[in-house]
MARDO-554841 format. One record per residue: residue in three letters; x, y, z of N, C-alpha, C, CB in turn. Coordinates in steps of 0.1 Angstrom, whole numbers. Glycine has a CB too. Example, Ala and Ser with C-alpha at 12.3 -4.5 7.8 and 13.67 -1.06 7.14 Angstrom:
! residues 2
[bamar 'ala' [132 -57 78] [123 -45 78] [132 -33 78] [113 -45 90]];
[bamar 'ser' [128 -22 71] [137 -11 71] [129 0 79] [141 -6 57]];
This chain:
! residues 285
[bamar 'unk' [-161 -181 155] [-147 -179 158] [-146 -169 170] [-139 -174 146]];
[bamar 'unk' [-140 -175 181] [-140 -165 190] [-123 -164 198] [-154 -169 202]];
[bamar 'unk' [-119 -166 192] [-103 -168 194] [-98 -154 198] [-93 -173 179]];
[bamar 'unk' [-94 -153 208] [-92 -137 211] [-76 -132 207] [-96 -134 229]];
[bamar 'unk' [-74 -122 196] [-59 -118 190] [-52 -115 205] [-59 -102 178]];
[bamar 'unk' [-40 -117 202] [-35 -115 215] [-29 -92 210] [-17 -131 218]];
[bamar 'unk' [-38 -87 213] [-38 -72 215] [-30 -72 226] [-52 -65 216]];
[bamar 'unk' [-20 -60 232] [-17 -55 239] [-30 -49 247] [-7 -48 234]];
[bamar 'unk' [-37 -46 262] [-41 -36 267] [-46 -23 256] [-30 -33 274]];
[bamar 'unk' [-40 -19 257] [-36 -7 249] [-35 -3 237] [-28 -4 252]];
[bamar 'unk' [-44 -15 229] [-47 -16 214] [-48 -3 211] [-59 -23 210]];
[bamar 'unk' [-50 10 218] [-50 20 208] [-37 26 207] [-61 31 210]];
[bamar 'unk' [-25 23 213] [-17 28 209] [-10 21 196] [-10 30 219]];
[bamar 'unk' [-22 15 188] [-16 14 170] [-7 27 163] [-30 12 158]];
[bamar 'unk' [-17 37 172] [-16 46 161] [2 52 170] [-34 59 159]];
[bamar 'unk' [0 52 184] [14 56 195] [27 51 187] [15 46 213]];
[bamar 'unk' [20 37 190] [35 29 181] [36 32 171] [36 15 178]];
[bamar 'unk' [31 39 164] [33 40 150] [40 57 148] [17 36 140]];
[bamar 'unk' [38 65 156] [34 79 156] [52 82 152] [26 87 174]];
[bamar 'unk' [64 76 157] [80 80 156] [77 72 141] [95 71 171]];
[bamar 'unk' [72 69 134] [72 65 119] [73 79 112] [58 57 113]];
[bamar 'unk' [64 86 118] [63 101 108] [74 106 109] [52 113 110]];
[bamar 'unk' [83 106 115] [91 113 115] [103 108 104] [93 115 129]];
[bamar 'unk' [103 95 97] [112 92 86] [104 100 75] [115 75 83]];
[bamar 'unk' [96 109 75] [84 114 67] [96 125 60] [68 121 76]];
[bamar 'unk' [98 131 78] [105 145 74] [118 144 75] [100 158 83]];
[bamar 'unk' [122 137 80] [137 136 88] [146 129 80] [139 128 101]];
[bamar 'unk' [140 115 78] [148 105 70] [153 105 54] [141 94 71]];
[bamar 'unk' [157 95 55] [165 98 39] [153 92 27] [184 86 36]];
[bamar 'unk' [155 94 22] [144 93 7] [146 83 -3] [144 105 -2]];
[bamar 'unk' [141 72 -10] [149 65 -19] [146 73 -31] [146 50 -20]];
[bamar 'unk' [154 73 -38] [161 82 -55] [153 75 -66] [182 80 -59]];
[bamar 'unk' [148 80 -74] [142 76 -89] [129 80 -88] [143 60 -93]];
[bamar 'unk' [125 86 -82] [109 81 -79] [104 95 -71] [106 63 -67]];
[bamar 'unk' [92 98 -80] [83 110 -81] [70 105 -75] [80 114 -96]];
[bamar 'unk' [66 113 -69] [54 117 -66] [46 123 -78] [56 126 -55]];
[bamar 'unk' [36 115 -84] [25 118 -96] [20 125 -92] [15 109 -101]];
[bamar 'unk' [7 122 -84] [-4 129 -81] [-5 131 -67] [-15 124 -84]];
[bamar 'unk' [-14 141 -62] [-11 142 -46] [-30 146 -44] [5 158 -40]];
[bamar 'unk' [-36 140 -36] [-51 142 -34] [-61 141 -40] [-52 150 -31]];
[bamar 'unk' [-60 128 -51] [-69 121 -58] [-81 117 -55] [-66 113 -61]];
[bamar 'unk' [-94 118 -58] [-103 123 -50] [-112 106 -57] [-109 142 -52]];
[bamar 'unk' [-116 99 -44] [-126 86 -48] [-135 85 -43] [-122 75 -46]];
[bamar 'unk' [-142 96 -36] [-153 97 -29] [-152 109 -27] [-154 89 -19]];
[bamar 'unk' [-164 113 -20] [-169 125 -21] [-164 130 -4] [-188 124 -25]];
[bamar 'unk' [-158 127 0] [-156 129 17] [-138 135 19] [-159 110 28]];
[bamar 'unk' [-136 144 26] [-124 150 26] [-113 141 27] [-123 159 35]];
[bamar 'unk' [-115 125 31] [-104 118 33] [-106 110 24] [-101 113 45]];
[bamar 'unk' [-113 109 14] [-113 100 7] [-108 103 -6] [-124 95 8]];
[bamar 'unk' [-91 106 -8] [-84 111 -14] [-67 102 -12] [-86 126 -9]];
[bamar 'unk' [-62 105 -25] [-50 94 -26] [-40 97 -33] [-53 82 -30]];
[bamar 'unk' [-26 99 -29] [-15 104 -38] [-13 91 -44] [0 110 -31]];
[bamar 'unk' [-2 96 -55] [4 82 -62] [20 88 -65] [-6 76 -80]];
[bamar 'unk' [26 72 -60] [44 77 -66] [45 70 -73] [58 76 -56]];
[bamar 'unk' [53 71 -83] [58 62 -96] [76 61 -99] [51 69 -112]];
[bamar 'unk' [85 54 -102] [97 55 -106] [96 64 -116] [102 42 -109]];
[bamar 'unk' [108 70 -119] [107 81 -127] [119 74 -140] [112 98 -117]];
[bamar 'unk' [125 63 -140] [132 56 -150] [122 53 -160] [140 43 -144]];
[bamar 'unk' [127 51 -171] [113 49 -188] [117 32 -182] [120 58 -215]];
[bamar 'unk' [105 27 -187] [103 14 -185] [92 8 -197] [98 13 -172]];
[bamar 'unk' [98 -7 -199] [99 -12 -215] [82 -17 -218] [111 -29 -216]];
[bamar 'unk' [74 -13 -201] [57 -14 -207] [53 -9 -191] [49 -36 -214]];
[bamar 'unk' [40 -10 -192] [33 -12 -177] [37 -15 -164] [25 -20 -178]];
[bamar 'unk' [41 -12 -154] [48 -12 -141] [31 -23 -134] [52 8 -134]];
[bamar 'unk' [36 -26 -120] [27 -37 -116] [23 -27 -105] [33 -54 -113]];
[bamar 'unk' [10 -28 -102] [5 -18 -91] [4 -20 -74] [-7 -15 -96]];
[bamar 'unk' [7 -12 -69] [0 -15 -54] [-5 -2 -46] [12 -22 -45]];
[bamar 'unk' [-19 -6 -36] [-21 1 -30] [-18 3 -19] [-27 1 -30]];
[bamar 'unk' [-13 9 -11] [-3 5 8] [-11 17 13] [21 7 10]];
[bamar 'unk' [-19 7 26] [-27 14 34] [-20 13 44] [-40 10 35]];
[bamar 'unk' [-20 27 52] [-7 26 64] [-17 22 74] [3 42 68]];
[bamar 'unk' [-12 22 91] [-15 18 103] [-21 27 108] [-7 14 110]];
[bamar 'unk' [-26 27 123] [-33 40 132] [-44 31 134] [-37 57 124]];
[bamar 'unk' [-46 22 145] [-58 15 149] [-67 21 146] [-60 12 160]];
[bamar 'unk' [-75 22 133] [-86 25 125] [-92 38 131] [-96 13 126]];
[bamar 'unk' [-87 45 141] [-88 59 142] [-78 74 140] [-91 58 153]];
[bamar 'unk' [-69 67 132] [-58 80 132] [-48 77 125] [-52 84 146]];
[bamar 'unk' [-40 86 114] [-34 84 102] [-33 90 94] [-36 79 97]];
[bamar 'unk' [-26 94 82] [-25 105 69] [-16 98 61] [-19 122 73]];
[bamar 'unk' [-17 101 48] [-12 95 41] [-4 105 36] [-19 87 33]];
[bamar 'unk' [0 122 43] [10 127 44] [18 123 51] [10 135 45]];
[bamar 'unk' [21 115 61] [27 113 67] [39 100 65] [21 114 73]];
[bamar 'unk' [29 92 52] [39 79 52] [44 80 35] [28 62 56]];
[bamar 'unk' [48 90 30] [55 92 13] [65 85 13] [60 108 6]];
[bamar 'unk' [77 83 26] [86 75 27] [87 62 24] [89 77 35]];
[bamar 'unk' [74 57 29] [71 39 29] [67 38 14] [55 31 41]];
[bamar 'unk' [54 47 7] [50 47 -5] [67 47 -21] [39 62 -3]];
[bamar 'unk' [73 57 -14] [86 58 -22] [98 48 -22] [91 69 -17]];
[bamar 'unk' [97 40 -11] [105 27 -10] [98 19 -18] [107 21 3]];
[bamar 'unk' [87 14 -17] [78 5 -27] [76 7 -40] [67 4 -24]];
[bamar 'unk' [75 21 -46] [79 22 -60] [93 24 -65] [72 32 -65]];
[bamar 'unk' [102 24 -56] [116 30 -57] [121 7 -63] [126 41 -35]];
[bamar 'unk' [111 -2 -60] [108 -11 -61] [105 -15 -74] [101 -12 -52]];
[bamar 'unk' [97 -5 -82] [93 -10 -97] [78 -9 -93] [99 -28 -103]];
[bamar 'unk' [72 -7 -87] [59 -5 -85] [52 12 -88] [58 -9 -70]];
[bamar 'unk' [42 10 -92] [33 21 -93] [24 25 -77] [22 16 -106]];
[bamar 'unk' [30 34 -68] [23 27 -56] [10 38 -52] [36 23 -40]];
[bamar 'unk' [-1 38 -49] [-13 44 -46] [-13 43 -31] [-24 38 -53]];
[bamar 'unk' [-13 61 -22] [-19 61 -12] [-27 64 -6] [-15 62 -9]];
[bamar 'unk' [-41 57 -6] [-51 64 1] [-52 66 15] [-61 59 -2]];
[bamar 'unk' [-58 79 17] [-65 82 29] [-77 73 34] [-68 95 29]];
[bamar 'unk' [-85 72 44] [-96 66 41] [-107 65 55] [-91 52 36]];
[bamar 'unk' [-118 68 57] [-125 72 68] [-121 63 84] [-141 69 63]];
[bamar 'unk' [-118 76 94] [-115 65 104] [-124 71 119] [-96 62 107]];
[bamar 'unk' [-120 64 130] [-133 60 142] [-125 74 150] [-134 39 153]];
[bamar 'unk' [-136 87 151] [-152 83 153] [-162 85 143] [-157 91 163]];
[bamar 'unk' [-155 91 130] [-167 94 123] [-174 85 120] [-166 100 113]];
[bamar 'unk' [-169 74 112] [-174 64 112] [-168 52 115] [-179 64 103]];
[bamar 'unk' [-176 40 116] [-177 27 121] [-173 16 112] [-189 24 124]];
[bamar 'unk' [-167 2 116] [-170 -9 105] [-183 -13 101] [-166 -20 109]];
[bamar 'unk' [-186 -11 85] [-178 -15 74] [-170 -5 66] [-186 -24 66]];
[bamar 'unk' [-170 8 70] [-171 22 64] [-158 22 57] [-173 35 76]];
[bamar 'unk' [-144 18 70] [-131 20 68] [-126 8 51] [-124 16 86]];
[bamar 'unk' [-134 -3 57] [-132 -13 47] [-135 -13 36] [-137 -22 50]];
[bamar 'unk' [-147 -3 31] [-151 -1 20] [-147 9 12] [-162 0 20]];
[bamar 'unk' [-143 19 21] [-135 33 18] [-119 27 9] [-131 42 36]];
[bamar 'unk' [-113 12 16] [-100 5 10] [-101 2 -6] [-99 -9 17]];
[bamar 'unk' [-117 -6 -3] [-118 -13 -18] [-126 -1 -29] [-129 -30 -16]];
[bamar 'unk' [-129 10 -24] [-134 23 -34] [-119 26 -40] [-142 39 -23]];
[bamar 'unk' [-106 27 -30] [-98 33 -32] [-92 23 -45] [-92 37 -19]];
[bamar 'unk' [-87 12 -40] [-84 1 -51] [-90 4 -60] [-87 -11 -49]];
[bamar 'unk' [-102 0 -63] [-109 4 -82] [-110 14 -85] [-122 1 -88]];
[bamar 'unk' [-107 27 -76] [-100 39 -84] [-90 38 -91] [-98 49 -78]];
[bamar 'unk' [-83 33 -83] [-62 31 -86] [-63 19 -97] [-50 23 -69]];
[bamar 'unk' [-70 10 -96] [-73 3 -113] [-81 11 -121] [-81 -13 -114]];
[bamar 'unk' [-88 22 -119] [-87 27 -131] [-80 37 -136] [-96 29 -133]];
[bamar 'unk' [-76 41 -127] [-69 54 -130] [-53 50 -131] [-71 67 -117]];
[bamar 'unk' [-42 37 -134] [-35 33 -131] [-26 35 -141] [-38 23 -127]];
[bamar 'unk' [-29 35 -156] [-24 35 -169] [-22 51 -166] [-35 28 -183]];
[bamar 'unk' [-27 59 -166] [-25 72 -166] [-12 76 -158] [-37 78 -161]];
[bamar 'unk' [-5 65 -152] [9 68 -148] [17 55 -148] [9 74 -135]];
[bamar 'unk' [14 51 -157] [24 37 -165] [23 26 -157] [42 38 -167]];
[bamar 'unk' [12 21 -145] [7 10 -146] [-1 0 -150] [6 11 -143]];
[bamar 'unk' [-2 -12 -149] [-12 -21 -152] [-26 -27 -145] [-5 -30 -154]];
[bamar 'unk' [-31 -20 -145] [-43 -22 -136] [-47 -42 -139] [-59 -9 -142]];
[bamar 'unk' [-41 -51 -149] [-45 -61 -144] [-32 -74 -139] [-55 -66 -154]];
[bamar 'unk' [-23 -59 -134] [-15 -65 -124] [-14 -59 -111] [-3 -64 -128]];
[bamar 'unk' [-27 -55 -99] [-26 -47 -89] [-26 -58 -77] [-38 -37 -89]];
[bamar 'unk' [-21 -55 -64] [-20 -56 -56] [-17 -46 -46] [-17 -64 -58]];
[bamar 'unk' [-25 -54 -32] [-28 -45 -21] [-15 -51 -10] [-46 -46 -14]];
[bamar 'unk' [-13 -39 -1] [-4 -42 9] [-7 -29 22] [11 -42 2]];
[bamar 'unk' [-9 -38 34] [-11 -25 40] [0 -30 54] [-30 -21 44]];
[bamar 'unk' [1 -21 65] [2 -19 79] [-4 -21 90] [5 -12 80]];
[bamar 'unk' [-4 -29 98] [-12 -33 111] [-26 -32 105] [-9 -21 125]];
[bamar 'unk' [-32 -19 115] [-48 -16 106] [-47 -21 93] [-53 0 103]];
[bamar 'unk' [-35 -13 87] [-38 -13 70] [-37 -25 64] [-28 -4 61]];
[bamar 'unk' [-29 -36 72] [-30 -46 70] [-45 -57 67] [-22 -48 78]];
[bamar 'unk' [-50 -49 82] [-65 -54 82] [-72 -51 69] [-73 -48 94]];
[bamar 'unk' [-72 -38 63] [-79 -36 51] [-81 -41 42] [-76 -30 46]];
[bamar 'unk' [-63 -43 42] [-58 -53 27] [-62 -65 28] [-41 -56 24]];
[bamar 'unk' [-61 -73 42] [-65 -87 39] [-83 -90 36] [-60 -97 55]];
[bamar 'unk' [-94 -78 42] [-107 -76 45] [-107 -78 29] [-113 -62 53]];
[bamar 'unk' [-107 -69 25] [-109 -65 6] [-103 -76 -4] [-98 -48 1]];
[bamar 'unk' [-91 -84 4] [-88 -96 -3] [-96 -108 -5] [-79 -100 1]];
[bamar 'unk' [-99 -109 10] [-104 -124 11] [-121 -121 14] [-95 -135 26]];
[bamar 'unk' [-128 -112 16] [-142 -107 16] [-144 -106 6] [-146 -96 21]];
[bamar 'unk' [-150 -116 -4] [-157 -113 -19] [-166 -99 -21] [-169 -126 -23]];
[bamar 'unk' [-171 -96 -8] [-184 -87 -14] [-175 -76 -12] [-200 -87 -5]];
[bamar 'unk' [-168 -70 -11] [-164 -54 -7] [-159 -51 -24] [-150 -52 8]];
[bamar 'unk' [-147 -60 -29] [-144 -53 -44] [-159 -60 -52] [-125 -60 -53]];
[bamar 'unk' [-168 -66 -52] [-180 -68 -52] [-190 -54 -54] [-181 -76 -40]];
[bamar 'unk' [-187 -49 -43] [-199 -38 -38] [-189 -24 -51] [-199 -33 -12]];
[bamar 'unk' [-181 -29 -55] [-173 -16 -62] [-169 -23 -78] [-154 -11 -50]];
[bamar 'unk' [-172 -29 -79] [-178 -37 -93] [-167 -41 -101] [-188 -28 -105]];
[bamar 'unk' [-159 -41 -90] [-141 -50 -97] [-139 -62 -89] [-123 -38 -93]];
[bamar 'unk' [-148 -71 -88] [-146 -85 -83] [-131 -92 -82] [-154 -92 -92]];
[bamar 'unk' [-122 -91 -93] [-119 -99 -96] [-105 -87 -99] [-127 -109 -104]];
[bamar 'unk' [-101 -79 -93] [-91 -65 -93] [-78 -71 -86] [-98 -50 -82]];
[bamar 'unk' [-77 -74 -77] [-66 -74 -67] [-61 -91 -71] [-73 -72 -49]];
[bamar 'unk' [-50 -86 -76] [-41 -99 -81] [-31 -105 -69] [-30 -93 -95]];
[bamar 'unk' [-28 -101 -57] [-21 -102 -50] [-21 -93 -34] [-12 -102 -59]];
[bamar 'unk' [-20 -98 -23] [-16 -88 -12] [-8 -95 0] [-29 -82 -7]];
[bamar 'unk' [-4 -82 4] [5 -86 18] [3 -80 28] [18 -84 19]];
[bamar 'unk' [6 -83 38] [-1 -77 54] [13 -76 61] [-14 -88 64]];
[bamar 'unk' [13 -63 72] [27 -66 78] [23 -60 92] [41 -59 70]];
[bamar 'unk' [25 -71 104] [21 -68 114] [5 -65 114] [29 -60 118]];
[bamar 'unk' [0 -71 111] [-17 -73 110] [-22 -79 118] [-22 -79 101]];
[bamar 'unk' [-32 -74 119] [-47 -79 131] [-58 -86 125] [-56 -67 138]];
[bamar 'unk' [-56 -103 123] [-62 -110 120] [-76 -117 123] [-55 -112 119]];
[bamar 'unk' [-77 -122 133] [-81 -127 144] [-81 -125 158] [-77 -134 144]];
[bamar 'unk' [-94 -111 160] [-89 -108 176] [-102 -106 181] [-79 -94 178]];
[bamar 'unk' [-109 -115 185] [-122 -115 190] [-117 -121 208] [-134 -126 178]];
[bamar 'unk' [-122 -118 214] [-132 -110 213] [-131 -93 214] [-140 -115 221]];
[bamar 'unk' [-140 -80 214] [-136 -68 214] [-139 -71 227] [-141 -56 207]];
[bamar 'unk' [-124 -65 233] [-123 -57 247] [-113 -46 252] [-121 -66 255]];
[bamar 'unk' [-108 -40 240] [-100 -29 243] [-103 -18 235] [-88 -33 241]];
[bamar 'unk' [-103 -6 238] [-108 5 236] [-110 8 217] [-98 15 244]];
[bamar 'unk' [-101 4 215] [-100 4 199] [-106 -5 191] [-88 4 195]];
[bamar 'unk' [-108 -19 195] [-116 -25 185] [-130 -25 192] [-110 -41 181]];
[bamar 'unk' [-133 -21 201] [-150 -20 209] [-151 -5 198] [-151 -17 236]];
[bamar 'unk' [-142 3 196] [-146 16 191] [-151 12 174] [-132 29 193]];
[bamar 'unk' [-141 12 168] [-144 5 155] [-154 -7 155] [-131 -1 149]];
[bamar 'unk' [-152 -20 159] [-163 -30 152] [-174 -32 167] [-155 -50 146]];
[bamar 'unk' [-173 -29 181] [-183 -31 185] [-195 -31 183] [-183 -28 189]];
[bamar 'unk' [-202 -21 172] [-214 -21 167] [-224 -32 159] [-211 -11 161]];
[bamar 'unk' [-210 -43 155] [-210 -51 148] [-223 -65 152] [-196 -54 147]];
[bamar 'unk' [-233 -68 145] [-240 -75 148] [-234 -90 149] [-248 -73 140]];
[bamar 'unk' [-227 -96 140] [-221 -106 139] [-203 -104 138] [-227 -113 126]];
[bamar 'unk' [-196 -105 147] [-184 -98 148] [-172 -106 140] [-180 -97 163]];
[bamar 'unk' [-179 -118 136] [-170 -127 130] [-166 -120 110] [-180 -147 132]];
[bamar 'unk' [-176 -114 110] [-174 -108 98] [-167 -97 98] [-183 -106 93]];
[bamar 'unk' [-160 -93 111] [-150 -81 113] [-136 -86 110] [-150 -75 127]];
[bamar 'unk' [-136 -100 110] [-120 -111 108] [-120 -116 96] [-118 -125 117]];
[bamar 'unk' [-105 -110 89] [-99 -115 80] [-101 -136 76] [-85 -108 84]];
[bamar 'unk' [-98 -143 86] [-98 -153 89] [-107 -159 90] [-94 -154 95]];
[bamar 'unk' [-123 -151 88] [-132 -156 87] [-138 -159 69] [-139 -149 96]];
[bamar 'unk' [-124 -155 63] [-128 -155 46] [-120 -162 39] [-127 -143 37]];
[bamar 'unk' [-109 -169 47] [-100 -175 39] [-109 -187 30] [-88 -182 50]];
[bamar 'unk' [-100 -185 18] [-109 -195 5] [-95 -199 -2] [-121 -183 -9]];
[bamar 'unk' [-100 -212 -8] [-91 -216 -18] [-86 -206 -30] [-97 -228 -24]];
[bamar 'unk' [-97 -202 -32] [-98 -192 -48] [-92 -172 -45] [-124 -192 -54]];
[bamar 'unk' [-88 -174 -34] [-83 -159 -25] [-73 -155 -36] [-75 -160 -8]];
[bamar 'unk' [-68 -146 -37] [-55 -142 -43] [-46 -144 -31] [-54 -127 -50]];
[bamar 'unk' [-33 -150 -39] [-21 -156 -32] [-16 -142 -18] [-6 -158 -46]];
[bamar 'unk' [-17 -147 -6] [-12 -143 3] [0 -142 6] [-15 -147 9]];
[bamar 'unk' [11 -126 13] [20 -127 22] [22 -122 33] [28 -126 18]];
[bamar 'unk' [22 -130 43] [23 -120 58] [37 -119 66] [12 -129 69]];
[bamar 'unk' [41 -105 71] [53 -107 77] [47 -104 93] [66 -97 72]];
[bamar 'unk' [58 -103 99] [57 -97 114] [66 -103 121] [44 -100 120]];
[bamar 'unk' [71 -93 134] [80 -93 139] [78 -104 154] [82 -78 140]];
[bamar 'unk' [92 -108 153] [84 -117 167] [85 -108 183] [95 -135 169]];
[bamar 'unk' [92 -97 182] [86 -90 194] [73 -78 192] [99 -83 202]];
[bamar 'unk' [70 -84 188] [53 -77 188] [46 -76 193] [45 -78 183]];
[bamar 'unk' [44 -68 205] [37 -70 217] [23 -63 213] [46 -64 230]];
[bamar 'unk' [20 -54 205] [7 -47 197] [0 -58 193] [10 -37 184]];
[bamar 'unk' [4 -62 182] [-2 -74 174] [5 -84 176] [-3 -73 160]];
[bamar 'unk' [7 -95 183] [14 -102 184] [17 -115 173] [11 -103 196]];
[bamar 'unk' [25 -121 165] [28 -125 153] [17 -138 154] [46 -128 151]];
[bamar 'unk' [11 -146 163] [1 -153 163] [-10 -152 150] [-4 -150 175]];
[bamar 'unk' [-12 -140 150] [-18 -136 143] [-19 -138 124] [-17 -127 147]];
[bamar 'unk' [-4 -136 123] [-2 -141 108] [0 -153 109] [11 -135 101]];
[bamar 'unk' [5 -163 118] [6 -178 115] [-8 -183 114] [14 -185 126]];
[bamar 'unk' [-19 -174 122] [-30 -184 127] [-34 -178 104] [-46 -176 149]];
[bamar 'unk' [-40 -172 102] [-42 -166 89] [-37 -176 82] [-35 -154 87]];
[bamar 'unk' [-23 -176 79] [-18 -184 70] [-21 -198 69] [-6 -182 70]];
[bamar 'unk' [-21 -207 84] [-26 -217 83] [-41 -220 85] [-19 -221 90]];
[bamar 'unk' [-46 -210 81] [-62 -217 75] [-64 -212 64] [-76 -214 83]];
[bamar 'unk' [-56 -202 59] [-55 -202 41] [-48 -217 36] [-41 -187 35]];
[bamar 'unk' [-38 -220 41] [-28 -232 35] [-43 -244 38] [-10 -237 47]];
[bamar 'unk' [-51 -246 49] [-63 -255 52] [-70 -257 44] [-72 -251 61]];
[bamar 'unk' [-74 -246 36] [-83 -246 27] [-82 -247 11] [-87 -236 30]];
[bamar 'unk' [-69 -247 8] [-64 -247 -1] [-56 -238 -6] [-70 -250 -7]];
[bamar 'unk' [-57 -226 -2] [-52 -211 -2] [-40 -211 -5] [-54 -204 9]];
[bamar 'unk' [-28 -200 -11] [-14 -201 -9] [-17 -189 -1] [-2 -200 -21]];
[bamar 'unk' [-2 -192 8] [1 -182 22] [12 -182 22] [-4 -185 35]];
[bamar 'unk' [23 -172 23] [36 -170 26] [37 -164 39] [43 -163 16]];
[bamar 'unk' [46 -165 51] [42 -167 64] [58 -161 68] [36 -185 67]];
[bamar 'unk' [60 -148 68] [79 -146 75] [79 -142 87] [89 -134 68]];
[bamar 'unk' [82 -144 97] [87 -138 108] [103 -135 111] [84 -148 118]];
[bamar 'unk' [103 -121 115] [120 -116 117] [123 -115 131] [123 -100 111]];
[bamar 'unk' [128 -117 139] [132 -120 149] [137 -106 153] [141 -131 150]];
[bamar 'unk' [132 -103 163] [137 -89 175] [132 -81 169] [154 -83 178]];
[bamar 'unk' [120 -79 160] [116 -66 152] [103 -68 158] [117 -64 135]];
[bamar 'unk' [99 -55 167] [86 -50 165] [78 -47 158] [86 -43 167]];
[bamar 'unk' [65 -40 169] [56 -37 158] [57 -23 149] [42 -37 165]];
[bamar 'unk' [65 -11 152] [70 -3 143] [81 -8 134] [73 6 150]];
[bamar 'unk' [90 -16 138] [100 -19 133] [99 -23 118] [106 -27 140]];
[bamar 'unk' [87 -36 115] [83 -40 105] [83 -32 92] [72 -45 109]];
[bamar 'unk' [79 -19 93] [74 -9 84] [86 -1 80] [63 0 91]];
[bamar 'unk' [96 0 94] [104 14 94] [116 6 86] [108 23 111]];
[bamar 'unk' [118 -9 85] [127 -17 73] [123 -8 62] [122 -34 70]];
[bamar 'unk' [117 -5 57] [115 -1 44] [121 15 41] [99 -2 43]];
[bamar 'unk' [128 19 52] [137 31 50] [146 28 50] [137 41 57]];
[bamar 'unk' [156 37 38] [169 33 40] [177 37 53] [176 36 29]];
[bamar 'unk' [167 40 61] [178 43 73] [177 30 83] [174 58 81]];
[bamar 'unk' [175 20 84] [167 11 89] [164 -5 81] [156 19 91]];
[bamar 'unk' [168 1 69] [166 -14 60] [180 -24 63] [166 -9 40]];
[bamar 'unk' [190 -24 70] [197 -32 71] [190 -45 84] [210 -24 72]];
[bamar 'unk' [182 -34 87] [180 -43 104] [172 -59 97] [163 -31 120]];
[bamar 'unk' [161 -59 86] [153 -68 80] [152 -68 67] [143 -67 85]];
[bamar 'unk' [155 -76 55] [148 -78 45] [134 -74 45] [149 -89 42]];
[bamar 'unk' [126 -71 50] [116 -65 49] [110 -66 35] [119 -55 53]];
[bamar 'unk' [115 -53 33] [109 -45 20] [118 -55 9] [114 -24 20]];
[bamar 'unk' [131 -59 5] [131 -70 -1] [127 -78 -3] [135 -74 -2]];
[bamar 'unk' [122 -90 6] [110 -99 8] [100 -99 -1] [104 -97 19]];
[bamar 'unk' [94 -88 2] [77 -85 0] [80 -80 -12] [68 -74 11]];
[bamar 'unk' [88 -74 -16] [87 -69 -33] [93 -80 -40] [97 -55 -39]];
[bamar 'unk' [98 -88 -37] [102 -105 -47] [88 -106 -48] [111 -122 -38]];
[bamar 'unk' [80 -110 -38] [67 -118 -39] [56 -114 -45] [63 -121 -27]];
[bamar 'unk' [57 -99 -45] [47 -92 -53] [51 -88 -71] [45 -78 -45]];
[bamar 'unk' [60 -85 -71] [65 -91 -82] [64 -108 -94] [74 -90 -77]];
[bamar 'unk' [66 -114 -81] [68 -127 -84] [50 -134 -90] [76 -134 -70]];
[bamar 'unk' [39 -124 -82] [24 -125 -82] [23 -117 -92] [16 -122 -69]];
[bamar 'unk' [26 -104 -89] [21 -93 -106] [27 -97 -116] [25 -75 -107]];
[bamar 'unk' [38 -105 -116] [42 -104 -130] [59 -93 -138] [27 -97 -135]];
């Protein structure tokens, strides 16, 4: 597969475009019901390999359905202090939501970031009940990069494999994701997967399987970062193969825009974050 993602130039400004996000961190309004559990849960032995959790704070009649949301920053740059807002809209949702931190370029390389995702996941299934989730209702959801994570750890057998929860991740969604972008020629994916012997194992799209857990991809159609190509090309070789794929495009929303739906300062512009919590719901249970 050598289909080249349509990247902007300037693939590393994932993390640029993304950078006026932090600021709904400190600035923006907050959705109500919902606590912050834990804050720097530790899944590995490495200073970033640590993860808050928010939960609704309403009593609820059993087990809440889980998710992990890995944020964006072209695989070199990011905090999961910075995104409590996105995490708090998604449990403000009925979700138990886990945020990990997770190793990024230069320290280390692909497969490092990818595996650091799916360490973080079978922590959060096990440690899930300990704050009124159901670890065998989890699902992943990430942003741009984080999107990449989620879909890697979904449709790559060996990574929840290599972390001995095969069969963990009941569901995921990607939003504004980088599916298919061979070949590396821009500063950010030559930094992350250039090292890569066989590069095709750096693409999500190179795992699509009948037997995947049910897919949803959004993305904006002015997305000039990742451009929405990307989730259609995904979804239609999940649907090829036998796969389910849910496939939304929002019109006039960017590649920040996609994410910053999920504040209430900003949630009128897209269903967004409605969307994607029907469907995860509708998959957990």
């Amino acid at each position: 597969m050598t289909r080249r993602g349509l990247f902007v130039p300037v693939l590393g400004a994932l993390a640029a475009a993304c950078s006026p996000l932090a600021l709904l961190n400190g600035l923006g309004p907050r959705d109500g019901g919902v606590r912050r559990s834990a804050r720097g849960l530790p899944y590995g032995s490495d200073a970033r390999q640590t993860m808050d959790v928010f939960a609704p704070t309403a009593a609820a009649n059993g087990p809440r359905p889980v998710l992990v949301f890995f944020y964006g920053g072209g695989w070199d740059s990011g905090s999961r202090e910075v995104y409590g807002w996105a995490a708090q809209a998604l449990a403000a949702q009925g979700f138990v939501v886990f945020v990990p931190d997770y190793r990024i370029v230069p320290e280390v390389h692909f497969p490092a970031f990818i595996q650091d995702a799916a360490a973080a996941t079978a922590e959060a299934g096990k440690l899930a009940a300990r704050y009124g989730g159901d670890p065998a209702r989890l699902g992943v959801i990430g942003h741009s990069a984080g999107a990449h994570l989620a879909m890697m750890i979904a449709l790559d057998r060996r990574y929840m494999a290599g972390v001995d929860a095969p069969n963990l991740i009941r569901a995921a969604a990607g939003l504004a994701g980088p599916y298919d972008f061979l070949p590396f020629d821009v500063p950010a994916s030559i930094n992350a997967f250039g090292r890569v012997a066989d590069p095709t194992l750096t693409q999500p799209v190179s795992f699509v399987r009948a037997d995947a857990p049910p897919l949803w991809l959004g993305h904006g159609t002015d997305d000039v970062v990742v451009h929405a190509e990307d989730t259609t090309i995904l979804c239609d070789r999940m649907r090829a193969v036998g796969g389910r794929c849910e496939a939304k495009l929002y019109p006039g929303l960017n590649h920040a825009d996609l994410i910053a739906t999920f504040s209430p300062l900003f949630r009128k512009k897209a269903p967004v974050l409605a969307d994607v919590s029907a469907f995860l719901h509708r998959e957990l249970g």
